[in-house]
SERO-4910 file (N, C-alpha, C, O; in steps of 0.05 Angstrom, whole numbers):
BEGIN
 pado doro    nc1    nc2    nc3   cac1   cac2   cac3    cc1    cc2    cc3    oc1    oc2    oc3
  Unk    A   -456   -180    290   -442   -163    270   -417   -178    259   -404   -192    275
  Unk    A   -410   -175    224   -385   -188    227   -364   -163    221   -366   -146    203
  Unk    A   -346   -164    239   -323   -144    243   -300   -157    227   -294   -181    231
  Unk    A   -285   -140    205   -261   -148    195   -236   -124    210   -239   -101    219
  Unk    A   -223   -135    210   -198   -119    227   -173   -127    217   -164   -150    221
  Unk    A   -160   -107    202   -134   -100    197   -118   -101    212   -121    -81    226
  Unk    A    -89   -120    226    -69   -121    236    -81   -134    256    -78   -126    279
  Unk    A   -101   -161    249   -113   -174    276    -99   -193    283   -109   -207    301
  Unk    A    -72   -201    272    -51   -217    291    -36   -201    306    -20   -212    322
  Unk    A    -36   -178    304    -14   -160    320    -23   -161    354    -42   -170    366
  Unk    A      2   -145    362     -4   -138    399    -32   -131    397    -48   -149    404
  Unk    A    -42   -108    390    -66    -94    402    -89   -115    383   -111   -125    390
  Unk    A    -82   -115    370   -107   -127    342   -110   -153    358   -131   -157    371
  Unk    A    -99   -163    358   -111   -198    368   -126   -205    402   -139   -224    411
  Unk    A   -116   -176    416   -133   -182    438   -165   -164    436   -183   -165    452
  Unk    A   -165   -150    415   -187   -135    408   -214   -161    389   -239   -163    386
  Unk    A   -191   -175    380   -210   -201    365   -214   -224    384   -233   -239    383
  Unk    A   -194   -226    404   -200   -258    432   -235   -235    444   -255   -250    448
  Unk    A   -242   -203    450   -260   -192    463   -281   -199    445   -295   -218    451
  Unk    A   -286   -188    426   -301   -191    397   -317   -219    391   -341   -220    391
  Unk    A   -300   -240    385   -305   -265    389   -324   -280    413   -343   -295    412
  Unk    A   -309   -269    435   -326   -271    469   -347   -261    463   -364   -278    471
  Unk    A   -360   -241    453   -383   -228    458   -401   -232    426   -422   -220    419
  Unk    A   -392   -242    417   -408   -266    395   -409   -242    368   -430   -230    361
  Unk    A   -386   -239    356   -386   -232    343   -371   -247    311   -354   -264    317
  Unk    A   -372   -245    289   -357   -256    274   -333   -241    265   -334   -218    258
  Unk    A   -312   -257    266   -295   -234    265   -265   -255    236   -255   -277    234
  Unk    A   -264   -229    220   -259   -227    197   -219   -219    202   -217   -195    207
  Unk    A   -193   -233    200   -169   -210    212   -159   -220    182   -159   -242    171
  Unk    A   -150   -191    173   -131   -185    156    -99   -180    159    -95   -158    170
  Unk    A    -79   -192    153    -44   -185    169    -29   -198    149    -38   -216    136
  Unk    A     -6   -188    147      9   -183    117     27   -201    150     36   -221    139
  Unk    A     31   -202    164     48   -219    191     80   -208    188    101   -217    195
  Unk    A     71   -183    177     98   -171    179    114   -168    207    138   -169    214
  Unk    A     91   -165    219    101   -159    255     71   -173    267     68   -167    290
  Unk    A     55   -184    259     32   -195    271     42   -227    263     52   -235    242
  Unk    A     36   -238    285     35   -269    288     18   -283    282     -3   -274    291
  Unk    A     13   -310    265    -10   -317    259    -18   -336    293    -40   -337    302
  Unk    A      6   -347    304     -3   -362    320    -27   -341    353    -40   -349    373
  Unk    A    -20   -311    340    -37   -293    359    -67   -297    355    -84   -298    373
  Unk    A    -69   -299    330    -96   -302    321   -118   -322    330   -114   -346    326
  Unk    A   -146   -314    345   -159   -340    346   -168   -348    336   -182   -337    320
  Unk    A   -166   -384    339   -178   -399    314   -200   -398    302   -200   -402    278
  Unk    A   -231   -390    321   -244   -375    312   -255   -373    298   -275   -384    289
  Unk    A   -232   -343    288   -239   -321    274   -222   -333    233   -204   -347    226
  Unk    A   -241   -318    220   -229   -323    188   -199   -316    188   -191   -312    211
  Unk    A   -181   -315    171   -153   -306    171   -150   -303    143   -160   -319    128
  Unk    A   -135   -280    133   -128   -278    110   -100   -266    111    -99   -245    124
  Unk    A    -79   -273    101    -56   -263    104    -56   -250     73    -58   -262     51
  Unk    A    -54   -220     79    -54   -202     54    -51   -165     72    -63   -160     92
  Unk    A    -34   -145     58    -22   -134     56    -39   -110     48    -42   -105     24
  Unk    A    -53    -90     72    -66    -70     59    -53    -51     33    -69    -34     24
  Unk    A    -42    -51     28    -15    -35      5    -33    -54    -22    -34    -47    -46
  Unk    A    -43    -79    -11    -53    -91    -46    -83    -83    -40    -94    -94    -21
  Unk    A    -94    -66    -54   -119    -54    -65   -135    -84    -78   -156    -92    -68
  Unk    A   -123    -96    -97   -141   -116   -106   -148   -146    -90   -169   -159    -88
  Unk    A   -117   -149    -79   -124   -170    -56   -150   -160    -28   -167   -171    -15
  Unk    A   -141   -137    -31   -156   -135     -1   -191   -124     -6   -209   -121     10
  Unk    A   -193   -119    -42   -225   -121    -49   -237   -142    -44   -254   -147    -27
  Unk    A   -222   -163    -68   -226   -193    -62   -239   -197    -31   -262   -205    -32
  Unk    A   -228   -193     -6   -230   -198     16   -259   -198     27   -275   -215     34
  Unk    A   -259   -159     24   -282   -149     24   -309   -150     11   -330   -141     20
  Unk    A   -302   -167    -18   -320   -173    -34   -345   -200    -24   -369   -205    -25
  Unk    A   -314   -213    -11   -330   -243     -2   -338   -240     28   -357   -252     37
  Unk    A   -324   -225     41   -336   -225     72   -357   -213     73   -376   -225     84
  Unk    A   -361   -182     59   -381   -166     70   -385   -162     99   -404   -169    114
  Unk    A   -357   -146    105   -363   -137    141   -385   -120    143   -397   -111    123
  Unk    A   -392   -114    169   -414    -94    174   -390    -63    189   -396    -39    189
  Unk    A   -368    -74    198   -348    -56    214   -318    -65    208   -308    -87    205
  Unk    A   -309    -43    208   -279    -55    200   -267    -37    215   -273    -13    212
  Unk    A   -248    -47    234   -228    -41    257   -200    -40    246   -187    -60    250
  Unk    A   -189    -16    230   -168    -10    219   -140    -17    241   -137      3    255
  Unk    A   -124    -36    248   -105    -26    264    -81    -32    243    -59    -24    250
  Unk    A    -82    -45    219    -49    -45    205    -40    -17    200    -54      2    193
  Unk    A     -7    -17    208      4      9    208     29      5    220     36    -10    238
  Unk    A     43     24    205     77     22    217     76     43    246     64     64    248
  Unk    A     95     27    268     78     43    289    101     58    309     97     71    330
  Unk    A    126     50    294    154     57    306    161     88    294    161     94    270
  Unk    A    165    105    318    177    128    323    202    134    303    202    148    283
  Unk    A    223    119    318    242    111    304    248    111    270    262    123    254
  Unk    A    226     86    267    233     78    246    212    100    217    219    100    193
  Unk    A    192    114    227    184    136    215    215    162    206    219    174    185
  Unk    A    228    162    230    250    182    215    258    171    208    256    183    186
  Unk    A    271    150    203    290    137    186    285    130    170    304    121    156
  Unk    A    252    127    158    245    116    136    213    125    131    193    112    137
  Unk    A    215    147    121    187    172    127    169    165    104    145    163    109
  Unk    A    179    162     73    173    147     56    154    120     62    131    121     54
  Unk    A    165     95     75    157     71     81    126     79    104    103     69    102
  Unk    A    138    101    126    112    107    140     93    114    124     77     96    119
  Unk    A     90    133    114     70    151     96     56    130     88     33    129     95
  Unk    A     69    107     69     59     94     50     35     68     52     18     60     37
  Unk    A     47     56     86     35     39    102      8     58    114    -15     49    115
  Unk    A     18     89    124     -6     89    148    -27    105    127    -51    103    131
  Unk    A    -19    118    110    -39    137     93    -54    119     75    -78    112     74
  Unk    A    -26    111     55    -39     94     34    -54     77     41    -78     79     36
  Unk    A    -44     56     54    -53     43     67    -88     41     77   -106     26     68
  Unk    A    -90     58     93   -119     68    105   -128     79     80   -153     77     79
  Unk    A   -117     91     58   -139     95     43   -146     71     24   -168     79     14
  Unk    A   -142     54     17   -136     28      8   -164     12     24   -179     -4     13
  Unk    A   -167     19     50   -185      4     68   -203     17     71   -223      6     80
  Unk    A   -205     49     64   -229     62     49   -255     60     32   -280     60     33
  Unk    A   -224     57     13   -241     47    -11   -257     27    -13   -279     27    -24
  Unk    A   -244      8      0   -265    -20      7   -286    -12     21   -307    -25     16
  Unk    A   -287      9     42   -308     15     57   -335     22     38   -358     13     37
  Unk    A   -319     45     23   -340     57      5   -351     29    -19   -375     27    -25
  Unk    A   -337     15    -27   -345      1    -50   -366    -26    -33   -385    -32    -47
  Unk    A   -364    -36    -15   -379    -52     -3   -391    -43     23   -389    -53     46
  Unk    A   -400    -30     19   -423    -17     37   -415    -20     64   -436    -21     77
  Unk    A   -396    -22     80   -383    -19    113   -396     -2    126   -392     20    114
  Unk    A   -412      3    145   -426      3    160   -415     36    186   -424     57    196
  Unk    A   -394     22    184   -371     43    206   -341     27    207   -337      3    209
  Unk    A   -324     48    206   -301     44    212   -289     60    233   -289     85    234
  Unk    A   -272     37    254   -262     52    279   -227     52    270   -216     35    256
  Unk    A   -219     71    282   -190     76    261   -168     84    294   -169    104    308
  Unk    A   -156     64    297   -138     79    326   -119     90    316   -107     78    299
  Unk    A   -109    126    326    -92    137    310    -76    144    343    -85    129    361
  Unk    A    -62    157    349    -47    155    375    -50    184    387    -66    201    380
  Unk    A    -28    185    408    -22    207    423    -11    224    411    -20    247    410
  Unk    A     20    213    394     39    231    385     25    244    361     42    248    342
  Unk    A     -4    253    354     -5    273    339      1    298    350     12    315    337
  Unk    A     -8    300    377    -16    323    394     13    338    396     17    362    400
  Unk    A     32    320    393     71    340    398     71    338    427     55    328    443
  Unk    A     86    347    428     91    370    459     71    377    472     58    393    458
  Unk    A     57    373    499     42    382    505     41    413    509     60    428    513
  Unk    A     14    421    506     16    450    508     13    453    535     29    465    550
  Unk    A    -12    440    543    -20    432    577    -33    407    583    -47    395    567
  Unk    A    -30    401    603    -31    372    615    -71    375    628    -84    395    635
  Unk    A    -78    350    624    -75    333    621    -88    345    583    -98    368    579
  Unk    A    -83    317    557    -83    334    537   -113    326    532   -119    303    539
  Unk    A   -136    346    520   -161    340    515   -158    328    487   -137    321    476
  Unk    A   -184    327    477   -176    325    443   -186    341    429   -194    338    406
  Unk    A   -186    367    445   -189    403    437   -154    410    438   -149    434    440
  Unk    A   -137    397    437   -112    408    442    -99    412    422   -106    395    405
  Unk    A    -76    429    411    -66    432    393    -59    396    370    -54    376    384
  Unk    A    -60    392    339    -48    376    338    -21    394    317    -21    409    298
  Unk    A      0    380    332     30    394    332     43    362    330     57    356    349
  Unk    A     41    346    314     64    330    313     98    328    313    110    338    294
  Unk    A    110    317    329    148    321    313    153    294    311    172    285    324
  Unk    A    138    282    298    153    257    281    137    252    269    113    256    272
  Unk    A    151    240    249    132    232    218    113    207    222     97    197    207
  Unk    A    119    202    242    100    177    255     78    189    262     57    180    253
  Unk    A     75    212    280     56    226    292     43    240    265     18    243    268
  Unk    A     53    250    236     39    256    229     21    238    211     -4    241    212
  Unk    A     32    222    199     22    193    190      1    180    199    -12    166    183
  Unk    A     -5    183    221    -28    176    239    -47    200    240    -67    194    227
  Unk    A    -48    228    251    -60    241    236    -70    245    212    -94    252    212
  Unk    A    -56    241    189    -68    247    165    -89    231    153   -102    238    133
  Unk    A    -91    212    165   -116    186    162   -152    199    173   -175    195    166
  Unk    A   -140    214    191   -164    230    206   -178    241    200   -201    242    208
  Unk    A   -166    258    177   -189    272    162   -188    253    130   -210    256    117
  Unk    A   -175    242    120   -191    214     95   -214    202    115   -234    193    103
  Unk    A   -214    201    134   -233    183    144   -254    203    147   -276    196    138
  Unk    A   -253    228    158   -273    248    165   -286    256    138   -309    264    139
  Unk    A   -272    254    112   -276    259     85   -303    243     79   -326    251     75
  Unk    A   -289    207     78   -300    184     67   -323    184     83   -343    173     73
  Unk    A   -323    199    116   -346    195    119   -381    214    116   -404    208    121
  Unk    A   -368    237    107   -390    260     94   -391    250     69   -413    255     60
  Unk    A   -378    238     53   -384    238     25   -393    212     11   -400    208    -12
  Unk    A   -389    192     37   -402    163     23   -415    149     55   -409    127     64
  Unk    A   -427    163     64   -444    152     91   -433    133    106   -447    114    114
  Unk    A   -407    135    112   -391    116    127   -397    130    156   -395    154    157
  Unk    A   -402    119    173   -398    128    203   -372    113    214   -364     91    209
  Unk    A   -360    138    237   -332    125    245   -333    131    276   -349    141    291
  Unk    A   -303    118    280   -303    135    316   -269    131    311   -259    114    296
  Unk    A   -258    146    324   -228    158    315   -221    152    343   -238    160    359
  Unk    A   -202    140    354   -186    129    380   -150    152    379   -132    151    362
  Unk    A   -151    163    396   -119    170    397   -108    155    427   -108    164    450
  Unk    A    -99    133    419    -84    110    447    -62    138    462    -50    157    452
  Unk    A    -66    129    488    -32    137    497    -23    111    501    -34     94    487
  Unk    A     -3    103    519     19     90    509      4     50    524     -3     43    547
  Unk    A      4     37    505     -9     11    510     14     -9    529     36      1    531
  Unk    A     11    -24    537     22    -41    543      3    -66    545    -22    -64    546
  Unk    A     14    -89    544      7   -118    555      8   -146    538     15   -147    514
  Unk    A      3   -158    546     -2   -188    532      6   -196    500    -14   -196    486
  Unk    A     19   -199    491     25   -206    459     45   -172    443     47   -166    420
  Unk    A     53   -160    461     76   -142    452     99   -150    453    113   -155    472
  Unk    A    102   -151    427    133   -152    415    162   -140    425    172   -122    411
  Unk    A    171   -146    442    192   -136    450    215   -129    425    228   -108    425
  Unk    A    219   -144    410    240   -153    389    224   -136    358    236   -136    337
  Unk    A    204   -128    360    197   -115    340    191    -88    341    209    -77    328
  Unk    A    173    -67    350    168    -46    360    153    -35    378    138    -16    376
  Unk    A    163    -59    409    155    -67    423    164    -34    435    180    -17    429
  Unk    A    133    -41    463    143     -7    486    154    -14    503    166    -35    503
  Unk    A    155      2    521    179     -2    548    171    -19    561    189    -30    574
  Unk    A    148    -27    565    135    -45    581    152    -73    577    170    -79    593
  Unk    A    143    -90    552    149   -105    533    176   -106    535    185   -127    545
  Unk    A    194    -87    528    224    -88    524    239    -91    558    262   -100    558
  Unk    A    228    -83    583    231    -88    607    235   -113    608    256   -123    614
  Unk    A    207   -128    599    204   -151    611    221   -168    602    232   -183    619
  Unk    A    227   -169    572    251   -180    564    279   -182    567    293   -200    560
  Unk    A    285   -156    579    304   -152    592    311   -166    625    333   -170    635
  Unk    A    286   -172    638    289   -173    667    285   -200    659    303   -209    673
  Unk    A    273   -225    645    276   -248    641    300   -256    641    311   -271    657
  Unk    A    314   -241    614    349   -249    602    366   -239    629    388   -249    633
  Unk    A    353   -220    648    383   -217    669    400   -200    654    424   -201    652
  Unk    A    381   -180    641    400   -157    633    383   -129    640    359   -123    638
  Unk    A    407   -113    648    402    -82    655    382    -72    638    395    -69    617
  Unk    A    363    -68    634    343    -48    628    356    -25    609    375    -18    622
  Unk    A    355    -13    591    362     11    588    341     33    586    319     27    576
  Unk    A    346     62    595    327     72    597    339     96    590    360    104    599
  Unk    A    322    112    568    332    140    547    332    162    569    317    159    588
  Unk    A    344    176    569    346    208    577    353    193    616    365    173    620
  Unk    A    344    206    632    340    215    654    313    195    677    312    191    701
  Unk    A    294    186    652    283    162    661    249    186    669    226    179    663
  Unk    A    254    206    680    234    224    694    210    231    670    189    244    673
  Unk    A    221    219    645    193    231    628    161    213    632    158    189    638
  Unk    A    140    234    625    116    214    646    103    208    617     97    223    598
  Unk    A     98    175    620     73    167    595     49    162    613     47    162    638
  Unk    A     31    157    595     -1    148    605      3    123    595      3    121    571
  Unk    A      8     99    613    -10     68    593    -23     55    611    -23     52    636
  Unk    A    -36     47    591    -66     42    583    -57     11    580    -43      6    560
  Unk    A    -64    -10    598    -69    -37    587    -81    -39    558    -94    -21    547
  Unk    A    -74    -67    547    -93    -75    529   -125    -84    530   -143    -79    515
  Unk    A   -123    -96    548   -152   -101    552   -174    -82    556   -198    -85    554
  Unk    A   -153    -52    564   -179    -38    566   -182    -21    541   -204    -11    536
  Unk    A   -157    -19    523   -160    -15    497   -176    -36    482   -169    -37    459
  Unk    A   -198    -57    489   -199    -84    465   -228    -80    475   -246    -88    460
  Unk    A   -235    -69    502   -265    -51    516   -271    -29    496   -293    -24    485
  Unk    A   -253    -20    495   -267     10    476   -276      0    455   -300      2    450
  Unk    A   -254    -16    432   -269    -21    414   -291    -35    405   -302    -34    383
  Unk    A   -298    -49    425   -324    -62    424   -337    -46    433   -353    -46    414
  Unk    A   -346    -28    449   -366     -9    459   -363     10    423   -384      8    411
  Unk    A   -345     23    410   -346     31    394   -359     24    368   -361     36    347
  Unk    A   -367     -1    376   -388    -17    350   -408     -2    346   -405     14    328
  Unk    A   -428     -2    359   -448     16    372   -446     38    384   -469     44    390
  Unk    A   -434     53    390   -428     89    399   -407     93    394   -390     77    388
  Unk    A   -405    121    396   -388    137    390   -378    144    364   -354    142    357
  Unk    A   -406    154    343   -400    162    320   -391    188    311   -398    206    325
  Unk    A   -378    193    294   -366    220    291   -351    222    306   -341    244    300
  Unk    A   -334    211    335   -328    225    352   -294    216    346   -286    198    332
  Unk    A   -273    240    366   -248    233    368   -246    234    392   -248    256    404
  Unk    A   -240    202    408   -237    200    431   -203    193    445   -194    175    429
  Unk    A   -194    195    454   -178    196    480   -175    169    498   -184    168    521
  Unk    A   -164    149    487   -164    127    503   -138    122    528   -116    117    520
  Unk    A   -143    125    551   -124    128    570   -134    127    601   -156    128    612
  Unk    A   -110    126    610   -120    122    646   -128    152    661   -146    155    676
  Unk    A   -104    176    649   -112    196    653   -104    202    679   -117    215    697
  Unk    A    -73    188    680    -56    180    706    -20    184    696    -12    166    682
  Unk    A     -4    201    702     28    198    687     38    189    709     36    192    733
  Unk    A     51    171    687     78    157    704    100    150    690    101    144    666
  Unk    A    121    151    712    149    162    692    164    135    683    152    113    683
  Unk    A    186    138    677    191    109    672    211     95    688    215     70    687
  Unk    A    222    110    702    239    103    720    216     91    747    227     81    767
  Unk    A    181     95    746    167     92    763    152     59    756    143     43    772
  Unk    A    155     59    718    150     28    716    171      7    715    168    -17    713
  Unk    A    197     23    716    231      6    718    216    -14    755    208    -37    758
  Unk    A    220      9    777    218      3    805    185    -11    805    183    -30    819
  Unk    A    169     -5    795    151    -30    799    150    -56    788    137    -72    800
  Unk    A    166    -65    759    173    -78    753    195    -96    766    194   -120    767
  Unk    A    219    -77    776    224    -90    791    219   -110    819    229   -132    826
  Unk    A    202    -94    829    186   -108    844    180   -137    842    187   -159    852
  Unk    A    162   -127    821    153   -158    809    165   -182    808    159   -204    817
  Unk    A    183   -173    793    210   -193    783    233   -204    809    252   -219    805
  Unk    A    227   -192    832    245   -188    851    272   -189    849    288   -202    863
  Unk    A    276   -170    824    300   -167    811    324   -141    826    319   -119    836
  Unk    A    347   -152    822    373   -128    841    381   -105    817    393    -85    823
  Unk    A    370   -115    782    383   -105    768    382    -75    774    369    -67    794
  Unk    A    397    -57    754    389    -34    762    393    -10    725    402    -26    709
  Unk    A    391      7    716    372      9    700    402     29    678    414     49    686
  Unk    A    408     16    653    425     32    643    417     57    628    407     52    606
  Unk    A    418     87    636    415    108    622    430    107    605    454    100    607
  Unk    A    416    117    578    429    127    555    415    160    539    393    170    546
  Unk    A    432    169    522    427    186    503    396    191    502    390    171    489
  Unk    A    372    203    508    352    213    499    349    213    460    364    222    443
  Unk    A    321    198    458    318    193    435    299    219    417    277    229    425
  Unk    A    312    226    392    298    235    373    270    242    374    265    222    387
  Unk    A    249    252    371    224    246    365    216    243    395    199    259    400
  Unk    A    221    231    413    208    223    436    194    253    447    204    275    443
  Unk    A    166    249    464    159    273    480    160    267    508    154    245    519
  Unk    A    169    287    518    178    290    550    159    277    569    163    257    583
  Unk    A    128    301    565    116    288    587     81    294    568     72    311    553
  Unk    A     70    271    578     51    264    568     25    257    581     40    250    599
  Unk    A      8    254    587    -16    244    588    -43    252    583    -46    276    578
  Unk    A    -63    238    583    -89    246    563   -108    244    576   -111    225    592
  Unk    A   -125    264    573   -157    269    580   -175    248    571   -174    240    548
  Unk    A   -197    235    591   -213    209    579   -238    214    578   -253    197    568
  Unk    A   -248    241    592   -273    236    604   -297    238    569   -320    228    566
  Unk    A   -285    250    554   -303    247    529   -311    216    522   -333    212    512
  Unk    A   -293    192    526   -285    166    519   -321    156    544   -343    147    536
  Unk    A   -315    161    564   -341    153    579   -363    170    575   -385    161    579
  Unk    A   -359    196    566   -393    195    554   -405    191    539   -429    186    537
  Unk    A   -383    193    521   -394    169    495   -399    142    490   -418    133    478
  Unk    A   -377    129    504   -387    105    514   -383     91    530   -377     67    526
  Unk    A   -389    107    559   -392     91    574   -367     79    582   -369     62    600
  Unk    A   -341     86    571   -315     67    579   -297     83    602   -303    107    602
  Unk    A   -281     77    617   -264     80    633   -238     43    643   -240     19    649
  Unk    A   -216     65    640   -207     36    641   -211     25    676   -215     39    696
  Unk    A   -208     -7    672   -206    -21    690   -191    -23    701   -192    -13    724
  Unk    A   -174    -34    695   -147    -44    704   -117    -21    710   -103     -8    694
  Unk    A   -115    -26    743    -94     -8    754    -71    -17    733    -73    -34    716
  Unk    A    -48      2    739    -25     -2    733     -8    -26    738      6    -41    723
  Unk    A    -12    -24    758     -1    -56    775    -17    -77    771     -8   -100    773
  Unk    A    -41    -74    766    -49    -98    760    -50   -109    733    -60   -131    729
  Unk    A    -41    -97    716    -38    -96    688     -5   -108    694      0   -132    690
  Unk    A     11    -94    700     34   -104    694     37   -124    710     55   -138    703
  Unk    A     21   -134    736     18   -163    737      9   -188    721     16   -211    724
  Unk    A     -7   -178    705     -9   -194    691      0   -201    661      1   -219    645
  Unk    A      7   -174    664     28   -181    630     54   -195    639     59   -215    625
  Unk    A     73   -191    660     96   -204    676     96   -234    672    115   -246    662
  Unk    A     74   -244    681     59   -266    695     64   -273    664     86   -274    653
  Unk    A     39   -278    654     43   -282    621     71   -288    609     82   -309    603
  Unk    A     75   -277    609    117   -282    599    132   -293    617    153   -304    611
  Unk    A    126   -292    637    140   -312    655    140   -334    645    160   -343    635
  Unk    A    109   -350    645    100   -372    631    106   -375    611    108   -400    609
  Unk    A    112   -365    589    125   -373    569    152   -377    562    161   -390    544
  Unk    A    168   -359    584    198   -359    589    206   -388    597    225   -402    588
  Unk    A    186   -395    614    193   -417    635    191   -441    612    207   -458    606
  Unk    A    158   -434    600    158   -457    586    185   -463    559    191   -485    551
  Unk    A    191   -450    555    208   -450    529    240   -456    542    257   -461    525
  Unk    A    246   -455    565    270   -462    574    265   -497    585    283   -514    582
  Unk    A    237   -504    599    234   -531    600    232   -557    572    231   -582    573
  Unk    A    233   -534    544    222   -544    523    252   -568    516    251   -583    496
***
């Protein structure tokens, strides 16, 4: 199959194209490198640096590749930066995806898999969250990502597109940006490299679900082939708080630091985690990789590059 993928230099996008590639696929990445790295990208794979927001650049694309699947991940993906600039969201995650639509419909695309997140769902109503659960967004990020769900559920009754809809809980690992809109994971590690206190919002006790990358970069390859029509739930289906990945991290690092509380942020939800078992009957997925062993190896990873870049 040849797969084109939107935001395939980014954190999640480029280890979804190193899986893709392994299992002999051709793979097509589209990245404006606004926050995606070209040096993420494998060599591989085709590269086009272009900007889903240009409709005519990104036909062009489509005109000459002719994917069979296109793995949507460009999108503004910061909390934050949605309130502060709700306008700029909208325009990236809506327009945007509809822009990569259109291409769907005009060159015959096969299926499109679209990862939209957790924070549609709000506040949980009750734990763990299915994807029968209210969707109640409170940030314009959360709804931004939503609203793609049904263009896509649209494009796909009315021009024979088949899809499979991903809502991530919270990712961590390998090629996350600390310095851009990087998660706690990511922003830890950078912190415990530099020998600086950690900071950590509110009270530290609020619980996320994450989900390595690698076992997010599993789904979407199983999603080539199953899981059509469906809105699945990608997660461990396990909370843990953050003051619980501060002390295992520490660990790691065999670090004395100790963790600066601040002010609780805007937009943020308390406590979180997600129901998966739809994700394995459809296809077959469950993640692999413990907690600890994930953040062993994302640690590990940046170590190595810490080290290397101070011997440089």
């Amino acid at each position: 199959m040849k797969v084109l993928i939107t935001g395939g230099a980014g954190f999640i996008g480029s280890n979804v194209v190193d899986l893709l590639i392994k299992e002999g696929h051709i793979v097509v990445v589209v990245d404006n490198l606004s926050q995606g790295k070209r040096e993420n990208v494998n060599s591989i794979a085709e590269f086009y640096k272009c900007d889903v927001l240009d409709l005519a650049e990104l036909s062009v694309i489509f005109y000459t590749e002719k994917p069979d699947i296109v793995i949507h991940n460009a999108a503004q993906i910061d909390v934050q930066t949605s309130l502060k600039r709700p306008a700029l969201d909208a325009e990236i995650n809506i327009k945007g995806t509809i822009n990569v639509l259109e291409c769907c419909k005009k060159f015959g695309v096969k299926k499109i898999i679209y990862p939209s997140s957790a924070a549609v769902y709000g506040n949980p109503k009750y734990l763990p969250v299915d994807e029968n659960h209210p969707v109640d967004p409170i940030s314009f990020y959360g709804i931004s990502k939503h609203t793609p769900e049904h263009y896509i559920k649209t494009y796909a009754e009315l021009y024979n597109i088949k899809y499979t809809i991903f809502r991530y809980a919270n990712v961590y690992g390998i090629r996350q940006d600390p310095k851009g809109e990087g998660g706690v994971v990511s922003i830890f590690i950078d912190e415990f490299l530099n020998n600086k206190s950690p900071i950590v919002f509110g009270d530290g006790n609020q619980t996320r679900d994450f989900i390595y990358v690698k076992d997010i970069a599993k789904a979407n390859l199983l999603a080539i082939n199953s899981g059509n029509k469906e809105i699945l739930n990608i997660s461990t289906e396990n909370p843990v708080t953050v003051n619980e990945i501060f002390g295992l991290m520490k660990k790691i690092f065999n670090s004395d630091l100790e963790a600066i509380h601040e002010k609780e942020r805007d937009g943020d939800i308390r406590e979180s985690y997600l129901k998966n078992e739809k994700a394995y009957k459809f296809l077959s997925w469950k993640n692999e990789y413990s907690l600890k062993d994930g953040l062993k190896e994302t640690c590990s990873y940046y170590k190595e590059i810490y080290e290397a870049e101070r011997e440089a």
